[in-house]
C-alpha positions as CSV (number, residue, x, y, z in Angstrom):
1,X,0.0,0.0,0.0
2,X,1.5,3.6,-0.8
3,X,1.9,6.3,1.6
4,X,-1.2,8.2,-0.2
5,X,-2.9,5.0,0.4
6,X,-2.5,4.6,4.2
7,X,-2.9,8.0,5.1
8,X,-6.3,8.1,2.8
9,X,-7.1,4.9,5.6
10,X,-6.9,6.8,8.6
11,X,-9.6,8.4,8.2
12,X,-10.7,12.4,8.6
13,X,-12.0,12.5,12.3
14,X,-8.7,14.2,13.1
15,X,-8.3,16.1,9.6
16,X,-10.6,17.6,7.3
17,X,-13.1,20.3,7.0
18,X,-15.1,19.3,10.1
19,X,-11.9,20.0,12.2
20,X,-10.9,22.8,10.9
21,X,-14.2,24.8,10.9
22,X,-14.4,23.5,14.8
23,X,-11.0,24.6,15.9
24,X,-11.1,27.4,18.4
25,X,-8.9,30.7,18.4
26,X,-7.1,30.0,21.4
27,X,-5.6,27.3,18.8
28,X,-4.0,29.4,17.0
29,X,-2.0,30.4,19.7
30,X,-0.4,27.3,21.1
31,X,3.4,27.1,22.1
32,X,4.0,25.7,18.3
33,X,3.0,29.4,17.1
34,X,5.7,30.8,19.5
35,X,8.4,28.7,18.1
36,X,11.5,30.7,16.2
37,X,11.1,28.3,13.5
38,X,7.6,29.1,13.2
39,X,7.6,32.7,13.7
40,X,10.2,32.5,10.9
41,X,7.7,31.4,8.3
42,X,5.4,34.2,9.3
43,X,8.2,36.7,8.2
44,X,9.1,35.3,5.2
45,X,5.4,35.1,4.3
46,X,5.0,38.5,5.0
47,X,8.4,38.9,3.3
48,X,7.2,37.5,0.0
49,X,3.8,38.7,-0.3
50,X,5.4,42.5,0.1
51,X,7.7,41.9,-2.4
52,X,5.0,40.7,-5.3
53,X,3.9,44.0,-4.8
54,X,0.4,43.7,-4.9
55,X,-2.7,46.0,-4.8
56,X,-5.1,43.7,-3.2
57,X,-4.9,40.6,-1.6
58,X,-7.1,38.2,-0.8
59,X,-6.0,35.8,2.2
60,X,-7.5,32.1,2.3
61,X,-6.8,30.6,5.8
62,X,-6.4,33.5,8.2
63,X,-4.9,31.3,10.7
64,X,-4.2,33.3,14.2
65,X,-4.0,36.4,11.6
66,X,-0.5,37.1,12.1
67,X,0.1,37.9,8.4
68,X,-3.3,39.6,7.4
69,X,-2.6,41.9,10.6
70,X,0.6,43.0,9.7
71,X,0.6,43.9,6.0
72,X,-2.8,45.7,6.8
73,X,-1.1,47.7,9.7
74,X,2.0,48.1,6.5
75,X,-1.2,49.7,4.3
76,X,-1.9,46.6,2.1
77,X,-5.3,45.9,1.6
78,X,-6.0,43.1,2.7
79,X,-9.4,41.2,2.6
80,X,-9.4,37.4,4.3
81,X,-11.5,34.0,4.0
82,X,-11.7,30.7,6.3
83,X,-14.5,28.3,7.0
84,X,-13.9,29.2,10.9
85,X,-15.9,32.0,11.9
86,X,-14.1,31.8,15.4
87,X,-11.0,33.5,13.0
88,X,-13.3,36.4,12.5
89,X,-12.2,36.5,8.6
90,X,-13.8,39.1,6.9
91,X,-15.6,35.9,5.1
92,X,-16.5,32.9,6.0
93,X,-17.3,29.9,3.4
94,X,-15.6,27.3,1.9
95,X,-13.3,28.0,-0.8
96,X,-15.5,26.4,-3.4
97,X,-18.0,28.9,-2.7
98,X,-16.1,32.0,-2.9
99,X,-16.1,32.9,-6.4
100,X,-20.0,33.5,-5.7
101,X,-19.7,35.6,-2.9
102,X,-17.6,38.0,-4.2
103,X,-19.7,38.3,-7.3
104,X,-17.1,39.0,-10.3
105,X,-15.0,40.8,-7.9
106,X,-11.2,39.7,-8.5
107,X,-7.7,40.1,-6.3
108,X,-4.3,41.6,-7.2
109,X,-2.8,38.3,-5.4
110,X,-4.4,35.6,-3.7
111,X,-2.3,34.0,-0.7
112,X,-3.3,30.6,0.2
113,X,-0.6,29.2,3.2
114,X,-0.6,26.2,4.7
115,X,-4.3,25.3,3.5
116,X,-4.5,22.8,0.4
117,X,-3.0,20.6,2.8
118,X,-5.9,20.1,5.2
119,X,-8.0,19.0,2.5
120,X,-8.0,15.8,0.1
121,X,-5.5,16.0,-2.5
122,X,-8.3,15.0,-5.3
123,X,-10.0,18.1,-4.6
124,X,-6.1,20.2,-5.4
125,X,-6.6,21.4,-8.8
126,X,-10.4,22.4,-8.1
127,X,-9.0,24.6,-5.6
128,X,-6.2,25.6,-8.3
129,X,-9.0,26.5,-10.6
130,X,-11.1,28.4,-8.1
131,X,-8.5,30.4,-6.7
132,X,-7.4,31.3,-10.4
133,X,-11.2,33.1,-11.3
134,X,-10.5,35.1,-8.1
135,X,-6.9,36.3,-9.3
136,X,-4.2,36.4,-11.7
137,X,-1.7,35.2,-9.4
138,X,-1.1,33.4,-6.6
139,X,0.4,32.6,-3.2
140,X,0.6,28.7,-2.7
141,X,3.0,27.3,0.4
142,X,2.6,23.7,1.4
143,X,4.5,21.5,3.9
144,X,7.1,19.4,2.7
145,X,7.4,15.4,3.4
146,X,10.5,15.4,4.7
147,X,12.5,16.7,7.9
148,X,15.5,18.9,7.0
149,X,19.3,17.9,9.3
150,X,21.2,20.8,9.0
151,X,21.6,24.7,9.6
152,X,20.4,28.2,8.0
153,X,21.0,31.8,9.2
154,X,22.1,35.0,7.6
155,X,25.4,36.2,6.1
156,X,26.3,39.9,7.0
157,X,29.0,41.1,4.2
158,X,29.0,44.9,5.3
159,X,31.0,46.2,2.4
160,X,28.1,44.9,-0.2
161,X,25.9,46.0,2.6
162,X,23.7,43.2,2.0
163,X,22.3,40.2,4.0
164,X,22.9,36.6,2.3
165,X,20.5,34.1,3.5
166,X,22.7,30.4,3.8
167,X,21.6,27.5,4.5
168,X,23.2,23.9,4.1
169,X,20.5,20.7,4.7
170,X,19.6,16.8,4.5
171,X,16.2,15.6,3.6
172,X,15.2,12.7,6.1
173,X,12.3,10.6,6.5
174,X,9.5,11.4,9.0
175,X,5.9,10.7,9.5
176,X,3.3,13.0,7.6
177,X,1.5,15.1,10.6
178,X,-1.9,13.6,10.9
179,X,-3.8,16.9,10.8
180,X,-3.1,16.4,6.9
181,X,-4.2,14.8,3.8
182,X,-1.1,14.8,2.2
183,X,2.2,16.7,1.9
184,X,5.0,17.9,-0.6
185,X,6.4,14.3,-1.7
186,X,4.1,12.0,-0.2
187,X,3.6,10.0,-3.5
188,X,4.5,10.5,-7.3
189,X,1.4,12.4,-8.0
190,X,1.9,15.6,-5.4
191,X,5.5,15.8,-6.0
192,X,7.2,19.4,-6.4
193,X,7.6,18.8,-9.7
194,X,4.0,17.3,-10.3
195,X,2.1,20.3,-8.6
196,X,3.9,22.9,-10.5
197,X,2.6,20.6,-13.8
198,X,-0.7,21.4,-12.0
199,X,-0.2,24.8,-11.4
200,X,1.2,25.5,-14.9
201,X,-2.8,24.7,-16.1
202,X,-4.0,27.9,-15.1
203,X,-0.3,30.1,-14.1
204,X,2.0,30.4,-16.9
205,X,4.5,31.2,-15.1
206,X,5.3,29.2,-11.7
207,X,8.6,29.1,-9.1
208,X,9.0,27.4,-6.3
209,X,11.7,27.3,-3.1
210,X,11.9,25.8,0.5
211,X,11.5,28.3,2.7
212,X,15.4,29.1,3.8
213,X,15.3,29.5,8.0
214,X,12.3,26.3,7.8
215,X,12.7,24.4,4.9
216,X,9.4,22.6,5.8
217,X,7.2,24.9,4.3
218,X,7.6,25.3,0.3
219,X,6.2,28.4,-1.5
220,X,5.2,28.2,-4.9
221,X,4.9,32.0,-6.8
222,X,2.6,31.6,-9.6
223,X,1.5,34.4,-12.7
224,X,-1.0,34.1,-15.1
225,X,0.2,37.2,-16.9
C-alpha cells in the first residue's frame, strides 16, 4: 500500500473540514506558534507577499492572523477568508464557494498558506481553478514530506551592505502530521515537480523554493500574466 494510500485509511475525524471549521482561536495560539522556526515562516510570508507588490490581496486561511494583521497595519489591503468564523475573517465559506460571494470581484494576489494541505488531495486542482477566477496570481506554500538535518542563518557582508540568507540541509524521513491529507512528496502524484505541472494549467509562469530558515514549508509563486 502507498503512503497516499495509508494516510487516505486513517480516516478524517482528526483532519478535514469538520476540524478545521471547529477549531477554536485559542488554537492558533499554542506554544507551536511561538516557536522561532515558526515565527520565521510568518516573516518570510510576509516577506514574500510584500515583495510581489500587490494591490489587493485576498487571504485564504487566516490562521491566528498574524500575516493579514501585519501587512494591513503596512497599508496593504487586505481582505481574508476561512470556514472558521471563530478566526473572524472578513468571510467565512468554503473555498469552493467563494467565487460567488464575491460576485465578479477579482484580487491583485491571492495568498493561500498552509491550507491545500488540510484537504484531500483529489479536490487540489479544483481549488487551483477556483483560486485562479479570483486572481491572476497566486500565493501557494505547502509542507514538505521530509524533515530537513542541518543549519540556516544570515550572512552579513557589510562592504556589499547586504544580508545573504545560507543554509546547508539533508532531507530525512518522518511521519506526515496527521492533521493532513497529504504533503510535498508523499507520493509521485503531489511531488514538487508534479504540482507545479498542475499549477502551470492555469499560471503560466510558476517558481518554487523551500523556505530558507524552515525548509518545511515550500512556496510556490505563480502568474498568469
Amino acid at each position: 500500500m502507498t503512503i497516499m494510500a495509508q494516510v487516505q485509511k486513517l480516516g478524517s475525524i482528526s483532519r478535514g473540514a469538520e476540524r478545521e471549521r471547529a477549531l477554536k482561536r485559542p488554537e492558533y495560539f499554542s506554544n507551536h506558534y511561538f516557536s522561532m522556526v515558526q515565527l520565521t515562516s510568518h516573516a518570510q510570508q510576509i516577506h514574500d507577499i510584500n515583495a510581489l507588490n500587490p494591490v489587493s490581496v485576498l487571504e485564504i486561511g487566516i490562521g491566528n492572523g498574524f500575516t493579514s494583521s501585519f501587512l494591513r497595519l503596512a497599508g496593504h489591503d487586505i481582505t481574508t477568508a476561512d470556514i472558521n468564523d471563530d478566526l473572524e475573517p472578513d468571510y467565512v465559506a468554503p473555498l469552493a464557494e467563494l467565487p460567488g460571494l464575491m460576485k465578479g470581484r477579482q484580487f491583485d494576489l491571492v495568498a493561500c498558506c498552509e491550507v491545500l494541505e488540510h484537504m484531500p488531495w483529489d479536490e487540489f486542482e479544483n481549488s487551483i481553478s477556483t483560486m485562479r477566477q479570483l486572481s491572476p496570481r497566486l500565493y501557494l506554500t505547502l509542507p514538505n514530506y521530509a524533515k530537513f538535518f542541518g543549519f540556516s542563518g544570515f550572512l552579513d557582508i557589510p562592504r556589499i551592505r547586504r544580508l545573504m540568507n545560507v543554509g546547508a540541509y539533508l532531507p530525512i524521513p518522518r511521519k506526515i502530521s496527521p492533521e493532513h491529507f497529504w504533503e510535498v512528496g508523499t507520493s509521485r502524484e503531489n511531488s514538487a515537480r508534479a504540482i507545479k505541472a498542475i499549477l502551470r494549467r492555469y499560471y503560466p509562469r510558476v517558481r518554487d523554493y523551500s523556505y530558507r530558515l524552515n525548509r518545511y514549508h515550500h512556496a510556490f509563486v505563480c502568474e498568469s500574466d
